[in-house]
DSSP file (Angstrom, degrees, kcal/mol; ACC not computed):
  #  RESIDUE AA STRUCTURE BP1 BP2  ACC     N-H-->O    O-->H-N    N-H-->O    O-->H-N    TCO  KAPPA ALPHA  PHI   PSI    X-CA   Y-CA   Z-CA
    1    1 A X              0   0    0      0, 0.0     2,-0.4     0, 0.0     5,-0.1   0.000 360.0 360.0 360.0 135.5   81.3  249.6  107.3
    2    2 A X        -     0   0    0      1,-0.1     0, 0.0     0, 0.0     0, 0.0  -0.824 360.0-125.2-125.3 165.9   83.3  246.4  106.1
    3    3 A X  S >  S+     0   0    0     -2,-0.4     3,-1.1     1,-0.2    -1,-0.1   0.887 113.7  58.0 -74.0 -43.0   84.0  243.4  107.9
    4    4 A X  T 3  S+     0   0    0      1,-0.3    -1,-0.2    -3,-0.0     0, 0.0   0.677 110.9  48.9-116.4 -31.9   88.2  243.9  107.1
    5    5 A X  T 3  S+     0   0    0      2,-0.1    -1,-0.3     0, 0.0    -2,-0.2   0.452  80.3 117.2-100.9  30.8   87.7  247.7  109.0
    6    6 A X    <   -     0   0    0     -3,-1.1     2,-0.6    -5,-0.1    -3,-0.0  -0.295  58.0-151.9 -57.6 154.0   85.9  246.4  112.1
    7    7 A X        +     0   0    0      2,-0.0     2,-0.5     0, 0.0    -2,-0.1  -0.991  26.1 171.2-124.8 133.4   88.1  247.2  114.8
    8    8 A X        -     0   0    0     -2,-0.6     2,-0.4     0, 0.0    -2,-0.0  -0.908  20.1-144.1-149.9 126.5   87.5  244.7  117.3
    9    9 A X        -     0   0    0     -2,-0.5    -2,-0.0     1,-0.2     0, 0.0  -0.861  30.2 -94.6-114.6 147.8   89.3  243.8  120.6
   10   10 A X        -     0   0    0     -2,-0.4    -1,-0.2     1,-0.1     3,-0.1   0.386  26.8-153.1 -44.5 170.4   90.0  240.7  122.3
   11   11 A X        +     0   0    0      1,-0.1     2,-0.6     2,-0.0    -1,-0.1   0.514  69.5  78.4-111.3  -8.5   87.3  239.7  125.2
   12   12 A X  S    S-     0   0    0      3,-0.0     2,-0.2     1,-0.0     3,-0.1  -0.896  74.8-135.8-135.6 117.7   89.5  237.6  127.6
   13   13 A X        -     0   0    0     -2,-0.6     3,-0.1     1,-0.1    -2,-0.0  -0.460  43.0 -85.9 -81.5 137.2   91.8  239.2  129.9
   14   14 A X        -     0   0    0     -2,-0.2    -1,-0.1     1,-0.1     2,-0.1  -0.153  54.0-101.7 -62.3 141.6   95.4  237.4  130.0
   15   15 A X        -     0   0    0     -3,-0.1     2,-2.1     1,-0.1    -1,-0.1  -0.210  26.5-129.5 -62.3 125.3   95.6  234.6  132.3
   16   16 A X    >   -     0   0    0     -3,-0.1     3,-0.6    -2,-0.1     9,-0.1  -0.561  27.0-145.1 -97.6  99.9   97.0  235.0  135.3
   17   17 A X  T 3   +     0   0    0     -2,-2.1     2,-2.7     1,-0.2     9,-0.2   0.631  66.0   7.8  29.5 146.3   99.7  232.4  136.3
   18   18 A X  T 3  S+     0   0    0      7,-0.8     9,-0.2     1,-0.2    -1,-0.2   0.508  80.8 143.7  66.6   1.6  100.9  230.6  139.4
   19   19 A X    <   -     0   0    0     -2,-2.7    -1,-0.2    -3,-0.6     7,-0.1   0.108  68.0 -53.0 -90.3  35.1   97.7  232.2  141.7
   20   20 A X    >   -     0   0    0      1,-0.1     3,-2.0     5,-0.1     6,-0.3   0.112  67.3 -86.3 112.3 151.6   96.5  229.5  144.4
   21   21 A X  G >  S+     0   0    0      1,-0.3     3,-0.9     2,-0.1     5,-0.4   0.805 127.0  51.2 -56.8 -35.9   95.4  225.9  143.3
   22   22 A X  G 3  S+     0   0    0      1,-0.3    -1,-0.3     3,-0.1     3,-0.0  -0.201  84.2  87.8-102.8  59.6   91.4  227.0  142.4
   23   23 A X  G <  S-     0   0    0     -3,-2.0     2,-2.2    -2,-0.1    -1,-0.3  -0.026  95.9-137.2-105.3  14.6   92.8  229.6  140.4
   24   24 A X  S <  S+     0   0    0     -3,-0.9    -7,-0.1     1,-0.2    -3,-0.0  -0.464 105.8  58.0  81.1 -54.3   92.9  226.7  137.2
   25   25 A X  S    S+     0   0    0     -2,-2.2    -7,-0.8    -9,-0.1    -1,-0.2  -0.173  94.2 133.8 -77.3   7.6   96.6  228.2  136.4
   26   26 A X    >   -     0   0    0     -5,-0.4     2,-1.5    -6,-0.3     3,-0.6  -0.134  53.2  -0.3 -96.2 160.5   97.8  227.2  140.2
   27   27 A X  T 3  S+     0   0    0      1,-0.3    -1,-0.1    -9,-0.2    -6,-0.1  -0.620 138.0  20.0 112.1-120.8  100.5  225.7  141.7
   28   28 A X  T 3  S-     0   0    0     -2,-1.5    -1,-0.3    -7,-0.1     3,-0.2   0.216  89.9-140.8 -95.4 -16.3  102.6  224.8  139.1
   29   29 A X    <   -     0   0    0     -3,-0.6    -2,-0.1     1,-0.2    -3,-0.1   0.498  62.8 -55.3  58.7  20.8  101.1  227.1  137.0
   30   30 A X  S    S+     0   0    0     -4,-0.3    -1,-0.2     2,-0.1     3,-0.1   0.476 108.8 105.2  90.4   3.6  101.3  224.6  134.0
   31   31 A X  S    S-     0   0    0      1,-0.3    -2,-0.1    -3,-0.2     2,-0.1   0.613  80.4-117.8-119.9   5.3  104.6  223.8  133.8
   32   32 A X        -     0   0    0      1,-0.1     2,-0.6     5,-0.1    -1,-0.3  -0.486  57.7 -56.4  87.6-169.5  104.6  219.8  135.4
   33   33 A X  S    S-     0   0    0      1,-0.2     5,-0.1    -2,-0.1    -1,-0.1  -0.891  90.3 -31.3-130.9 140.5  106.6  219.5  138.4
   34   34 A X  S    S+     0   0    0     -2,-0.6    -1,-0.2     4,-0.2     2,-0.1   0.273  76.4 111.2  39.6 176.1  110.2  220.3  138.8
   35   35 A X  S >  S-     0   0    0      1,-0.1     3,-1.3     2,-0.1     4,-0.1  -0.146  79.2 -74.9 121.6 122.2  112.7  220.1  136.2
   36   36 A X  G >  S+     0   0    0      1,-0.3     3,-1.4     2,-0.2    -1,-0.1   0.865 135.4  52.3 -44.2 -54.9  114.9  222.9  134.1
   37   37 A X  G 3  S+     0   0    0      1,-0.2     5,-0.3    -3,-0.1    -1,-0.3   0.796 100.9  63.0 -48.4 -32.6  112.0  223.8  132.2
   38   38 A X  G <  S+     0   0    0     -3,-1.3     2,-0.3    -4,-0.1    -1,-0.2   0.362  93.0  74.9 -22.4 -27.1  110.1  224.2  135.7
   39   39 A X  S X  S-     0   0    0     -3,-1.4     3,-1.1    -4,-0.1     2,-0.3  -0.644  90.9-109.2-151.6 135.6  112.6  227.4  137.1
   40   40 A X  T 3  S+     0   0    0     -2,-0.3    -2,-0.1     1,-0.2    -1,-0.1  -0.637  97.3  61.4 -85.1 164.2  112.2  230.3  135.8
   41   41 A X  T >  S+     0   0    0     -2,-0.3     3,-1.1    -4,-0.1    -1,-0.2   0.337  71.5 125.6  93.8  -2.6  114.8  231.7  133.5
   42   42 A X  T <   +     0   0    0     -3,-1.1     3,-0.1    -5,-0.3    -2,-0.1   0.503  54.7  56.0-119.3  43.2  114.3  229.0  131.3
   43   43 A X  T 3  S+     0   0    0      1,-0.2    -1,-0.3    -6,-0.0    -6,-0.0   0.253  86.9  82.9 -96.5   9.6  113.6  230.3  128.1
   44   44 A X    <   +     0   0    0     -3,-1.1    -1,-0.2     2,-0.0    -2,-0.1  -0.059  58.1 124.8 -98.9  13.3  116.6  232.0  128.3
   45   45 A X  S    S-     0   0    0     -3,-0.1     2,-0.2     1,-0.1     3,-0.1  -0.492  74.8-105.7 -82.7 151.1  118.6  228.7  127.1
   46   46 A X    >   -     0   0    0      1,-0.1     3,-0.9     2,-0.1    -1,-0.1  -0.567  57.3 -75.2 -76.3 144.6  120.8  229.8  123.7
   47   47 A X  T 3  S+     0   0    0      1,-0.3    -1,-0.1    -2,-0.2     8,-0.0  -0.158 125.4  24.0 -63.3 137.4  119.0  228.3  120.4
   48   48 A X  T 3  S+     0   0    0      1,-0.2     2,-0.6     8,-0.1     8,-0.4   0.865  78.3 154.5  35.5  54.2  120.1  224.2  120.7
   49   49 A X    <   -     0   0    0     -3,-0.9     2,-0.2     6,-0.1    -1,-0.2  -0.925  21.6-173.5 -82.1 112.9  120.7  223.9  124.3
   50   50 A X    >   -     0   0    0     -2,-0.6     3,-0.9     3,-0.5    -1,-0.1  -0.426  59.7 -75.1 -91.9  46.0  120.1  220.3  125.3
   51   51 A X  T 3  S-     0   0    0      1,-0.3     3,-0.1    -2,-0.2   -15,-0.1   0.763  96.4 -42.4  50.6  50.4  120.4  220.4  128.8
   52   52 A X  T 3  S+     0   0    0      1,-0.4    -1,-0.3     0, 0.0     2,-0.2   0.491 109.6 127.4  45.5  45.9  124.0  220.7  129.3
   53   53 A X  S <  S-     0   0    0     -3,-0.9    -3,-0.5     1,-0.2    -1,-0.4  -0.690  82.3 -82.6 -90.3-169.0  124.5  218.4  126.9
   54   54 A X        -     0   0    0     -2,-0.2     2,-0.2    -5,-0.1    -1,-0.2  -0.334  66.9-113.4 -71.9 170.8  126.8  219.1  124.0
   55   55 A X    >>  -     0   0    0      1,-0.1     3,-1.8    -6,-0.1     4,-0.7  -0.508  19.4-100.9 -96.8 159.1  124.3  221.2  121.6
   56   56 A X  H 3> S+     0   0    0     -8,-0.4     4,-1.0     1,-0.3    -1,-0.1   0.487 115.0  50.3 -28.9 -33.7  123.1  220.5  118.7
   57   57 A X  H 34 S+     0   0    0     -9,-0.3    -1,-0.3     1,-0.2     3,-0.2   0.842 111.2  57.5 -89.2 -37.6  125.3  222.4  116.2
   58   58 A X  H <4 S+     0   0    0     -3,-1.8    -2,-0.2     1,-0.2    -1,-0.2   0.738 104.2  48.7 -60.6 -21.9  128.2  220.8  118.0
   59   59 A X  H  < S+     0   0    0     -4,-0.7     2,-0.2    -5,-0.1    -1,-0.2   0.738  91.6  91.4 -77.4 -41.6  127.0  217.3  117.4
   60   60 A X  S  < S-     0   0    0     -4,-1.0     0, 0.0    -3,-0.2     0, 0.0  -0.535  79.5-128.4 -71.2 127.1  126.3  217.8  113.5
   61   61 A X        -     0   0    0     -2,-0.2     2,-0.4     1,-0.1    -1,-0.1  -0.165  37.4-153.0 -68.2 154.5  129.3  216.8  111.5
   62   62 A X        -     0   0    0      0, 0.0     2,-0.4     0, 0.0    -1,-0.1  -0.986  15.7 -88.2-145.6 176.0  129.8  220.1  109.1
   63   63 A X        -     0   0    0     -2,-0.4    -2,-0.0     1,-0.1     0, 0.0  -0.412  34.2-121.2 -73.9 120.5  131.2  220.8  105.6
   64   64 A X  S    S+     0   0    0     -2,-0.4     2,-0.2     2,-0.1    -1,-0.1  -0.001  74.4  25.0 -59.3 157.8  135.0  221.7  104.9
   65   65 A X  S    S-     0   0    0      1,-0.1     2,-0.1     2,-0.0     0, 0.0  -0.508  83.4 -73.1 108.8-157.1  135.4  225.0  103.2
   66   66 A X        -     0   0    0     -2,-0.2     2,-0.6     2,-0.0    -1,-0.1  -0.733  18.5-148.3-115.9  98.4  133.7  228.2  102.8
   67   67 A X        -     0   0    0     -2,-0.1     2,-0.1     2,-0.0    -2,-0.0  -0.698  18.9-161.4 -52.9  93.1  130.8  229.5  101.0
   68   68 A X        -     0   0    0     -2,-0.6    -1,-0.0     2,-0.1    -2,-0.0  -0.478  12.6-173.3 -58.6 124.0  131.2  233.2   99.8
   69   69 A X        +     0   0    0     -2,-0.1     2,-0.4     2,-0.1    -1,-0.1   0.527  55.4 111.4 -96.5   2.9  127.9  235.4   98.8
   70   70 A X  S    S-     0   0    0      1,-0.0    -2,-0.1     0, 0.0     0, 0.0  -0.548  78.0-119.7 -84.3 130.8  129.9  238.1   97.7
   71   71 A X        -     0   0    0     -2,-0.4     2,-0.3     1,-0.1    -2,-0.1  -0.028  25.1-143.3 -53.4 163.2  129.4  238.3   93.8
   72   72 A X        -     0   0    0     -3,-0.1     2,-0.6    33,-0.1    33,-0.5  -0.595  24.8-102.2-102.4 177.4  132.7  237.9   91.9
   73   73 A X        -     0   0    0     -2,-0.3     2,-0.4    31,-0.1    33,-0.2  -0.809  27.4-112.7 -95.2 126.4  133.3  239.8   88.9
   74   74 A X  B     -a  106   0A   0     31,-1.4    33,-2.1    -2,-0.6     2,-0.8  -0.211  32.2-124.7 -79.4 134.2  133.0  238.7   85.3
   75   75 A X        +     0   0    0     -2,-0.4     2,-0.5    31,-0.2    33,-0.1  -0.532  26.9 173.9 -69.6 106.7  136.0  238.5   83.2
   76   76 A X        -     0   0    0     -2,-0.8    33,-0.3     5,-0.0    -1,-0.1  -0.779  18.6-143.3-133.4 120.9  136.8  240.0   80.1
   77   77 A X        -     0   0    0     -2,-0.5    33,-0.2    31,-0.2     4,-0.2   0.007  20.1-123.3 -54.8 160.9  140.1  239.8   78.2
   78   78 A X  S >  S+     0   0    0     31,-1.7     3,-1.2     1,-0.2    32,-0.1   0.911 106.1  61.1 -89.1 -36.8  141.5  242.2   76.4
   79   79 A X  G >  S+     0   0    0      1,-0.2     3,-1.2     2,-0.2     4,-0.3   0.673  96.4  68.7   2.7 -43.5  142.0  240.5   72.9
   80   80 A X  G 3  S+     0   0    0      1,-0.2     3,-0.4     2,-0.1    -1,-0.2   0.706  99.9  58.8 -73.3 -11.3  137.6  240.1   72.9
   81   81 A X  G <   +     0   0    0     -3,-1.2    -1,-0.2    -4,-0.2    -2,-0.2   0.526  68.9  92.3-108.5   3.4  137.9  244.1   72.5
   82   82 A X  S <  S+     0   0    0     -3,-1.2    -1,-0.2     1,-0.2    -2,-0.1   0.776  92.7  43.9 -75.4 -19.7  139.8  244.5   69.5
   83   83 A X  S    S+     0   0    0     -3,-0.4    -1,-0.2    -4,-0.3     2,-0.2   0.712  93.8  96.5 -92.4   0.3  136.2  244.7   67.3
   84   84 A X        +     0   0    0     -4,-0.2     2,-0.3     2,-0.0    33,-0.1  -0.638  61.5 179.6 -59.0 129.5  135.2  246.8   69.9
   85   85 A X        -     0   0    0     -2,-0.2     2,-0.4     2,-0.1    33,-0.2  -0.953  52.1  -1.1-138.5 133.3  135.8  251.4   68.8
   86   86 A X  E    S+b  118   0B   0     31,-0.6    33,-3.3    -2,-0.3     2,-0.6  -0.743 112.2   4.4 116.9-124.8  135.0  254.0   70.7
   87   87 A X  E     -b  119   0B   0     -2,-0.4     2,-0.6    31,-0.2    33,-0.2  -0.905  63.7-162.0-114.8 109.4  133.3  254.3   74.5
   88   88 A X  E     +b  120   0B   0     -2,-0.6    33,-3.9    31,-0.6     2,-0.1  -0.908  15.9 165.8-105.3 112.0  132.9  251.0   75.9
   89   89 A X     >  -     0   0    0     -2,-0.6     4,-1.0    31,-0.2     5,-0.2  -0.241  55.2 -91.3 -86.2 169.5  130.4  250.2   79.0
   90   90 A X  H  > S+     0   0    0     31,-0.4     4,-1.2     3,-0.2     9,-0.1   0.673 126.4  54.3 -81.5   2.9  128.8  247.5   80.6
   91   91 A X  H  > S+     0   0    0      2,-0.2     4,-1.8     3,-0.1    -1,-0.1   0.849 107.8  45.5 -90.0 -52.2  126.1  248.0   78.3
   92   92 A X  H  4 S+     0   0    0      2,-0.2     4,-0.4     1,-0.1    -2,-0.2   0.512 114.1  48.9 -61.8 -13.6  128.0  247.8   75.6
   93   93 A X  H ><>S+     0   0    0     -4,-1.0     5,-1.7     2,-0.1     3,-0.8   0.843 113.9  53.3 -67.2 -74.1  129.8  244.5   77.1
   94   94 A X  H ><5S+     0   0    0     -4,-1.2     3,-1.0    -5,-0.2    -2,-0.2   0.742 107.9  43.9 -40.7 -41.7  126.5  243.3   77.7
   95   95 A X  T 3<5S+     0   0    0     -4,-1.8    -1,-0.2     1,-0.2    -3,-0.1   0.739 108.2  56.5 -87.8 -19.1  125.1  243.7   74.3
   96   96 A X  T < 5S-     0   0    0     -3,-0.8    -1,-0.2    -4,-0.4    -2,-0.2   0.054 122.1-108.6 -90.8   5.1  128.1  242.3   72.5
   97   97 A X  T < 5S+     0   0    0     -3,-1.0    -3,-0.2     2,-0.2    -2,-0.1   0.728  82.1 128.6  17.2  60.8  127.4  239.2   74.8
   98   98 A X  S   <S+     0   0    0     -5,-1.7     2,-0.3     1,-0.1    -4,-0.2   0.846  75.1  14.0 -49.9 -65.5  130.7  240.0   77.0
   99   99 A X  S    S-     0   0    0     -6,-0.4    -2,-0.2    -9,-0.1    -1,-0.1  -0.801  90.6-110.8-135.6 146.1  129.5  239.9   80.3
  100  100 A X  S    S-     0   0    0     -2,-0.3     2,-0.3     1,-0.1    -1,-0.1   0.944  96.8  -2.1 -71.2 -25.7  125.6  238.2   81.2
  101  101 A X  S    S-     0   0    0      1,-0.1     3,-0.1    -3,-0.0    -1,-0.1  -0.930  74.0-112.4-160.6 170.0  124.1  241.3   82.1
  102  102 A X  S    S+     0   0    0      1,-0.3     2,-1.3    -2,-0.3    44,-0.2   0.786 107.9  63.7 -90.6 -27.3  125.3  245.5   82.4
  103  103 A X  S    S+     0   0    0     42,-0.1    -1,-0.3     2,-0.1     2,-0.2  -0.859  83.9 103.1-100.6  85.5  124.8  245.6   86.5
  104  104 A X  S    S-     0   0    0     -2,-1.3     2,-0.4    -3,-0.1    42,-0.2  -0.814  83.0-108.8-112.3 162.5  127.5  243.1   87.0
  105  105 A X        -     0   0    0    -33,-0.5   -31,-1.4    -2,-0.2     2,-0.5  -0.633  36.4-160.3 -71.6 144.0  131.1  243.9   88.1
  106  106 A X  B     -a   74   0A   0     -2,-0.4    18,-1.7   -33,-0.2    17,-0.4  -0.905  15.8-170.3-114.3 135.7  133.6  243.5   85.2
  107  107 A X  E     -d  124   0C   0    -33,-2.1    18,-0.2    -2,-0.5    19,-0.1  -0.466  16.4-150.8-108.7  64.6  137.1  243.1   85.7
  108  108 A X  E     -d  125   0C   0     16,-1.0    18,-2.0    -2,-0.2     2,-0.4  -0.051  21.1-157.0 -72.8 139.8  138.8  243.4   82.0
  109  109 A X        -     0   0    0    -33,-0.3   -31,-1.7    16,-0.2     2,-0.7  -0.901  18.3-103.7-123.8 134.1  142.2  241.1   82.0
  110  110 A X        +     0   0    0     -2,-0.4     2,-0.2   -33,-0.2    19,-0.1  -0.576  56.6 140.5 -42.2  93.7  145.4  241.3   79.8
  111  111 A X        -     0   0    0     -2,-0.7     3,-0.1    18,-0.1   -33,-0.1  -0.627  55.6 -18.1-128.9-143.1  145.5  238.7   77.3
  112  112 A X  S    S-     0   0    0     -2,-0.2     2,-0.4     1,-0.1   -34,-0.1   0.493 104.2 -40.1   5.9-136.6  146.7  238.4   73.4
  113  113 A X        -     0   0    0     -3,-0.1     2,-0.5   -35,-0.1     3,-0.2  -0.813  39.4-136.7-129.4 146.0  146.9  241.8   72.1
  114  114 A X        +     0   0    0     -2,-0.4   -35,-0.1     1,-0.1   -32,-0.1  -0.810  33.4 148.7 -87.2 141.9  145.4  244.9   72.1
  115  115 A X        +     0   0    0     -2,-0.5    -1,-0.1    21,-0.1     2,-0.1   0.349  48.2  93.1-160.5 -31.1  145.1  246.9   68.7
  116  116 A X  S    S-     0   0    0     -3,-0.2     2,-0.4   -32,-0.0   -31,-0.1  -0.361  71.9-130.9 -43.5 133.9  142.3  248.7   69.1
  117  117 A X        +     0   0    0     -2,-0.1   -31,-0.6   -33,-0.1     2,-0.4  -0.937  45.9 159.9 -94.8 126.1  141.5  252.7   70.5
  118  118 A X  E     -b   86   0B   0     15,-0.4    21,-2.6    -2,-0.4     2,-0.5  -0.984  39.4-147.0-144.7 147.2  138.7  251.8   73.0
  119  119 A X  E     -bc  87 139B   0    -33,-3.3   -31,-0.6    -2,-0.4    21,-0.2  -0.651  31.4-159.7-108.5  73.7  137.9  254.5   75.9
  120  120 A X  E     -bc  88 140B   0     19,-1.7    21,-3.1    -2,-0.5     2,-0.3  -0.401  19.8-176.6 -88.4 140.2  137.0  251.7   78.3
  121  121 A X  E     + c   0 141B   0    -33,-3.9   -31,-0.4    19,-0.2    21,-0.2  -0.784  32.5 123.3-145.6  76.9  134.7  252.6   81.6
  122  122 A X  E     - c   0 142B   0     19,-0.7    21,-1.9    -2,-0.3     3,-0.1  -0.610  69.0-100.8-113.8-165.0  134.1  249.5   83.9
  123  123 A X  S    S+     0   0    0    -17,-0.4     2,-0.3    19,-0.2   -16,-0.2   0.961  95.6  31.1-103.3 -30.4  134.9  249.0   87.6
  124  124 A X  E     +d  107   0C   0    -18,-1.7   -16,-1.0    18,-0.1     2,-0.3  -0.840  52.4 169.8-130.2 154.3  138.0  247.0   87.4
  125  125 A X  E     -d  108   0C   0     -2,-0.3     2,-0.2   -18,-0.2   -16,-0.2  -0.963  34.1-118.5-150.8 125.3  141.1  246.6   85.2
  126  126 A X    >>  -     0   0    0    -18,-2.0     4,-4.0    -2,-0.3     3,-0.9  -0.506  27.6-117.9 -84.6 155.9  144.3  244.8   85.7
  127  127 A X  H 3> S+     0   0    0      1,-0.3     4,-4.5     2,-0.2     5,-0.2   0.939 124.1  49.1 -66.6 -48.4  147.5  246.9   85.8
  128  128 A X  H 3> S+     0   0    0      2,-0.2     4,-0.6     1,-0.2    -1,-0.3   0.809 110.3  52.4 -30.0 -53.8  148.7  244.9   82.7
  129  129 A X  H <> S+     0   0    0     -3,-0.9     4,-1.6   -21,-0.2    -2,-0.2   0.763 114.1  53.8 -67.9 -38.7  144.8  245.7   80.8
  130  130 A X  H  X S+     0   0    0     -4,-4.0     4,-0.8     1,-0.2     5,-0.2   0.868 106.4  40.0 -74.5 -35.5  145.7  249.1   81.7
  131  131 A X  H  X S+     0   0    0     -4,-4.5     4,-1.0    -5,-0.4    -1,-0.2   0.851 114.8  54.3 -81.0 -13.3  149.0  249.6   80.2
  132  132 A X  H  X S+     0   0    0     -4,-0.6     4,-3.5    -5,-0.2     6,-0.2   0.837 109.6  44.1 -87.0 -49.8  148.2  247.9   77.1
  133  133 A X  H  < S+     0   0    0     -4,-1.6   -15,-0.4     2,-0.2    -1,-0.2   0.543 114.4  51.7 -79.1   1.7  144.9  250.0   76.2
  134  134 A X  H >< S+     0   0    0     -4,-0.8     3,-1.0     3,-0.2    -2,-0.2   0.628 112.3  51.1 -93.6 -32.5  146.9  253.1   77.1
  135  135 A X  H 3< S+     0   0    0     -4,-1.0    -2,-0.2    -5,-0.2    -3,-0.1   0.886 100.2  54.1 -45.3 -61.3  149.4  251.6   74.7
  136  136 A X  T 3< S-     0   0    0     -4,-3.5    -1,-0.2   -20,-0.1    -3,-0.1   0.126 135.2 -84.9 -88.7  30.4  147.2  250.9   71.8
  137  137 A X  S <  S+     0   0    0     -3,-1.0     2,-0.2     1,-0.2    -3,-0.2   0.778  94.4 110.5 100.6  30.8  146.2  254.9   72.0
  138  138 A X        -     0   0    0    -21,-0.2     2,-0.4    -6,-0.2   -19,-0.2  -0.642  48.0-132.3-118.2 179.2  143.0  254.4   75.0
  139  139 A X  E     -c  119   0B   0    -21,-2.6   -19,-1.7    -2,-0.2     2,-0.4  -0.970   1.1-153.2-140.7 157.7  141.7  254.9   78.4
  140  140 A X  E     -c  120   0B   0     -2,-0.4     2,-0.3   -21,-0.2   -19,-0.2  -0.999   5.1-170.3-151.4 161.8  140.2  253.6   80.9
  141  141 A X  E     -c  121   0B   0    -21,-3.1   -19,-0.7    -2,-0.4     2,-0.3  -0.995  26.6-125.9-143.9 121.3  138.1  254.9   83.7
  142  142 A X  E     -c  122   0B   0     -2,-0.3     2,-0.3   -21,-0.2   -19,-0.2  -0.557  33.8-169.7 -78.7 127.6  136.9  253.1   86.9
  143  143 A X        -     0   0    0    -21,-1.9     2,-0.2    -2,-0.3   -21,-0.0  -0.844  25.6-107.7-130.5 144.7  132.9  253.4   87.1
  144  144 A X        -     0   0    0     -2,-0.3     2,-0.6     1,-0.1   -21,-0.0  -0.666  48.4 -83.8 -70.1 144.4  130.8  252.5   90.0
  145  145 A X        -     0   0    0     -2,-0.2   -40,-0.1     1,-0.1   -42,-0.1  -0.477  50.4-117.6 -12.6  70.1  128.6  249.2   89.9
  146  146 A X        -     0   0    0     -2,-0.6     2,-0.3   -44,-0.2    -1,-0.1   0.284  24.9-131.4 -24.9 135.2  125.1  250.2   88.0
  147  147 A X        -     0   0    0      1,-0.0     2,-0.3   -44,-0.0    -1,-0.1  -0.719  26.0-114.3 -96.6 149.3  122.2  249.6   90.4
  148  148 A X        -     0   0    0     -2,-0.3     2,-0.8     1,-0.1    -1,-0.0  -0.602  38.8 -98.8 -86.9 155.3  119.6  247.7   88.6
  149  149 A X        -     0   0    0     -2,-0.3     2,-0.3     1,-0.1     3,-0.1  -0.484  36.7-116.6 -93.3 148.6  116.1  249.8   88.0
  150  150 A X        -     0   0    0     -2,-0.8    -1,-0.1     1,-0.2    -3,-0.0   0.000  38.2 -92.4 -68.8 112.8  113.6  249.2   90.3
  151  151 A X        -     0   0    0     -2,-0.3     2,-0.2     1,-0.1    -1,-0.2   0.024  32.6-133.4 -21.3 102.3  110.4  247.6   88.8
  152  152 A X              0   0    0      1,-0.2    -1,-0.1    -3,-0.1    -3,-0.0  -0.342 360.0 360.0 -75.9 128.6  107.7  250.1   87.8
  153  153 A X              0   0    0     -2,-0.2    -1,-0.2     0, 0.0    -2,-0.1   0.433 360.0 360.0 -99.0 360.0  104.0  248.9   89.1
């Protein structure tokens, strides 16, 4: 037997409310006298209600714009890929320090010139990145995101 498997239930039956004045809980039952909070129903108030005044998120000035959490993609031109041969990944992007890490999205972009044969396999390509590495004698192939691998314990 350990103290952590004890199974042990409470002794004290819930209190019963609102049941004649030498019932302790009588009355008012706790709750003061009269009043919104008084009525029942009123915990039912929406998160900052101030008691039909205006609420609280309406009062606080707030900040122009929008904040996005959806990742962008990192960019990499096509000119950075001319020392590049053969089957190019996000690993291979990654290792070349291209891109910060291989589970990001990559978008590869049209710039300078292409020269290079590269069989390129990321998730995105502009139509431009595409005709240009089909041009200098390549492909490219749209790949799903890499999932990162989950942390061995």
């Amino acid at each position: 037997m350990k103290y952590n498997d004890l199974v042990v239930e409470k002794n004290t039956r819930p209190s019963r409310k609102g049941r004649g004045i030498s019932a302790g809980q009588g009355k008012t039952a706790g709750r003061g006298t009269k009043g919104q909070k008084a009525r029942s129903g009123h915990r039912k108030m929406p998160a900052g209600f101030m008691g039909g005044q205006r609420a609280i998120m309406q009062a606080v000035p707030k900040l122009k714009g929008f904040k996005s959490f959806h990742a962008k993609a990192e960019v990499v031109y096509t000119d950075r890929l001319n020392d590049l041969k053969g089957k190019i990944d996000n690993f291979v992007l990654a290792d070349k320090n291209l891109i910060s890490s291989p589970y990001v999205k990559v978008k590869v972009i049209s710039r300078g010139e292409l020269t290079a044969k590269i069989d390129l396999e990321t998730q995105f390509a502009s139509k431009s990145a595409m005709v240009a590495i089909r041009a200098a004698g390549g492909s490219f192939k749209k790949v799903a995101i890499l999932k990162k691998p989950a942390a061995k314990e």
